[in-house]
N, C-alpha and C positions, 0 to 999 in steps of 0.2 A: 728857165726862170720866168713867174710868171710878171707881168711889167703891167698888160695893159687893162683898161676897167672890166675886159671881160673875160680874163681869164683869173685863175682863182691859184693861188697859192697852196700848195700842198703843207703839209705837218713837220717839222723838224725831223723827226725822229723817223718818218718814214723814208723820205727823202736819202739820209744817213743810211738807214736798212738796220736801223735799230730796232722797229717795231711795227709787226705786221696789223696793222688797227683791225682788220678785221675777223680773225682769229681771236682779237680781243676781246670785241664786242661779243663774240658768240660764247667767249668761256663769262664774262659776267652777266648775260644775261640768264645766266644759270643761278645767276644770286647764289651761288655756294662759294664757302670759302675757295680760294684757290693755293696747291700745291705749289710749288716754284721751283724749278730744278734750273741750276748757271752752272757751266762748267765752265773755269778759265784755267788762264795757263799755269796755274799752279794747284788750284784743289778746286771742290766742286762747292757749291751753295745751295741748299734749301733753305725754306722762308714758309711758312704757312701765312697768308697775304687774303686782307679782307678789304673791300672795294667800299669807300666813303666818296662824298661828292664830292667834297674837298681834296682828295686823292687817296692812293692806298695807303692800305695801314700795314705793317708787317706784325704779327701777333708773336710768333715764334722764330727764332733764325736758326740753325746750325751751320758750319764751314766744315770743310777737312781739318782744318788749324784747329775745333775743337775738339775732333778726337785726339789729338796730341795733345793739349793741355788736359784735357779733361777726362779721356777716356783709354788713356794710355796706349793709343796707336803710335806705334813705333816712329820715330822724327825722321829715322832715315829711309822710309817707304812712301810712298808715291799718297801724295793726298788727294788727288783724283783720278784714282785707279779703280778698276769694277769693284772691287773688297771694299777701299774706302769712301766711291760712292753709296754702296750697297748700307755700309755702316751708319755714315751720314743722315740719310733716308730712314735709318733704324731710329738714329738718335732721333729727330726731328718727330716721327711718329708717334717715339714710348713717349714723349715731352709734350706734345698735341692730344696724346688722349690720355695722359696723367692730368692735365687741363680743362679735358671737356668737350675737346674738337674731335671731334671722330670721324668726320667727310670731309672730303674735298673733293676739287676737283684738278687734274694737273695740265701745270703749266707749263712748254718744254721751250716756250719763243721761240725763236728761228732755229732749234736746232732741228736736227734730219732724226726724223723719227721713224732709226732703224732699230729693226730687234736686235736686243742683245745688246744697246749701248748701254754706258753711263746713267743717262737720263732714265733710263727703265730699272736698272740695276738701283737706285736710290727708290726709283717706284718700289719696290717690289720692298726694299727695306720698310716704308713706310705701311708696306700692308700688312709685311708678317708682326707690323710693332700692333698694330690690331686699327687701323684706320680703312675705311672705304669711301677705296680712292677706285670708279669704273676704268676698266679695262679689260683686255684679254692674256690671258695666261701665256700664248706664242709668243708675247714681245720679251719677255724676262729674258737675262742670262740665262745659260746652264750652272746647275748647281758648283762646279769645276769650275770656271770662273767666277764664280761668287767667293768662292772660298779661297782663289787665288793661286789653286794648283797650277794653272797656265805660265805665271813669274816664277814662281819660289815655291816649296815643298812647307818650307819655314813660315809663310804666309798663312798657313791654315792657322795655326795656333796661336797669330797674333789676332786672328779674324774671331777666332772663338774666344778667345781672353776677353775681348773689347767687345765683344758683345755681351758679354757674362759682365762685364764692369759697367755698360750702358743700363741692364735690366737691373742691375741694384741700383744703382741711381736714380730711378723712378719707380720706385715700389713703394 
């Protein structure tokens, strides 16, 4: 703690380990909108998130909780599972560039940017909905876990359904 005139007080939020400021600083100095991928303990979050001086702005949101009201993913299947991150990342995408946002760039805050997670599996939704977001094609799931063969057999056809009801939705 810092107390005395010459030591300097660090940031709330860093402090917490809520927010790595310098990771920050480097995604907005890109001045491109930014992607936002949250995963908690119940469903995942994307956000397409634009940087004002006054603070950010969030342009577009999607949750897991909206493919179940909205996009008919199943209530009793996992809202941030690779399938319904992957769909999430879908939604948020066809919705960003039915809009007009077509870049970004993503945002994964402290999570562990392994291949194959969550956080990639939403990526990779947002790309095939037609947005360009940089990255490299190793970190995505395999197709098999996208689709949800890895839980349930039953999974595939709730993944294709819901995504067939997300692309009439923004057409």
């Amino acid at each position: 703690m810092a107390k005395g005139p010459r030591q300097r007080t660090s940031f709330r939020r860093r402090e917490s380990g809520e927010t790595d400021y310098r990771r920050r600083l480097k995604l907005l100095r890109s001045r491109e909108m930014r992607a936002v991928v949250r995963v908690s303990n119940t469903r995942v979050t994307c956000q397409l998130v634009d940087w004002k001086s006054d603070g950010d702005r969030v342009i577009l949101s999607c949750t897991g909780s909206d493919l179940v009201k909205r996009h008919g993913w199943p209530e009793n299947m996992s809202q941030k599972s690779v399938p319904a991150s992957y769909l999430t990342g879908y939604a948020l995408g066809k919705a960003a560039v039915t809009a007009g946002h077509d870049s970004a760039v993503l945002d994964i805050g402290l999570s562990a940017s392994t291949s194959g997670s969550r956080v990639f599996a939403a990526l990779k939704g947002m790309v095939d909905a037609g947005m360009e977001i940089p990255h490299g094609d190793e970190i995505f799931p395999s197709d098999e876990r996208i689709e949800g063969n890895h839980i349930d057999d039953k999974i595939s056809k709730s993944v294709e359904s819901t995504r067939k009801k997300i692309e009439e939705a923004y057409q």
